[in-house]
C-alpha positions in Angstrom: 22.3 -16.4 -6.7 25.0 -13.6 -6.4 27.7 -16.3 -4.8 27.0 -18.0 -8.0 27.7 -14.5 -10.3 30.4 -13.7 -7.9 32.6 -16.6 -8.3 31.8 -16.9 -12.2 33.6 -13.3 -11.9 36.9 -14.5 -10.0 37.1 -17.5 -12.2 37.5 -15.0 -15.0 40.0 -13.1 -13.6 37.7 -10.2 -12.7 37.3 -8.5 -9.2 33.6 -9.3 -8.1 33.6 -5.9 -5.9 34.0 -3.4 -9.0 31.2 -4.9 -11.3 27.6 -3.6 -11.3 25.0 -6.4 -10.4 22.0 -5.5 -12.2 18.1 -6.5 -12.3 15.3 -6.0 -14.2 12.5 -5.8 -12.5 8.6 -5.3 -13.6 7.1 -2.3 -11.2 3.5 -1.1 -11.3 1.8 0.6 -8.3 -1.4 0.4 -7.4 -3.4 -2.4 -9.2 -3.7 -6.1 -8.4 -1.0 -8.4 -7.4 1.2 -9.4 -10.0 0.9 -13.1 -10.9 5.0 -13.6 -10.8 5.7 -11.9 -8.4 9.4 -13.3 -8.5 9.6 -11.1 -12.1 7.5 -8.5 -10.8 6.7 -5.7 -7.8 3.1 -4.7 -7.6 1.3 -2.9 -4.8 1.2 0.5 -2.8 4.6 2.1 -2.8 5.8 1.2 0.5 5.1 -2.2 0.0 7.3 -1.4 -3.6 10.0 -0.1 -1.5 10.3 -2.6 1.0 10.4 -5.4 -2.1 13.3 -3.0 -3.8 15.0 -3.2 -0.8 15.0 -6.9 -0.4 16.6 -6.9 -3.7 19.3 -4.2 -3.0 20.0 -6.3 -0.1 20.9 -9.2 -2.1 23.5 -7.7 -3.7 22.3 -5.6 -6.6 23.5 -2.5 -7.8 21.2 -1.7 -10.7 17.3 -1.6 -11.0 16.6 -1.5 -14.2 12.5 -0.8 -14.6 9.6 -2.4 -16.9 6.5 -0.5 -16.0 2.9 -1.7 -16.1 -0.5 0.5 -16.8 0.1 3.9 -18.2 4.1 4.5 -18.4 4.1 8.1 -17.9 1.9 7.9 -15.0 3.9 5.4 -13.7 7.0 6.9 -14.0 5.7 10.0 -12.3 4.9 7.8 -9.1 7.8 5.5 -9.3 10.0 9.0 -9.0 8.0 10.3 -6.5 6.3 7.7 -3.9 9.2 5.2 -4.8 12.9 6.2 -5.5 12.6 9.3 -3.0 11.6 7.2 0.2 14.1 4.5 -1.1 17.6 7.0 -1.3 16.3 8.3 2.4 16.9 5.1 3.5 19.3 4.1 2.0 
């Protein structure tokens, strides 16, 4: 997918290395597995993490996040048992 974005950047005369690659992604933790999980990351935050990282590793610069169940809540954790184990790693 990314070749695909990458060369559709050279072809227009644009340097693939200084764009941001971005993805929006549906993230809830906790609850039941989501039913696309192509479209969406559901499940304890490590699990979350490892999926986030699967999609960094493709290429992508920018998570962009759609929350499920209660937004504020979710944010809360998403900060918390999320993005702060991610940076450590990464």
């Amino acid at each position: 997918m990314m070749d695909v974005v990458r060369r559709a950047a050279e072809h227009a005369g644009r340097d693939p290395d200084s764009l941001d690659y971005a993805y929006n992604v549906g993230v809830r933790i906790g609850g039941r597995p989501a039913d696309d999980p192509e479209r969406r990351v559901t499940g304890e935050p490590d699990e979350i993490v490892e999926r986030l990282l699967e999609l960094l590793d493709l290429g992508f610069t920018v998570l962009n996040f759609w929350f499920g169940g209660r937004r504020d809540e979710q944010q809360e954790r998403l900060a918390s048992e999320v993005v702060r184990p991610l940076r450590q790693l990464g």
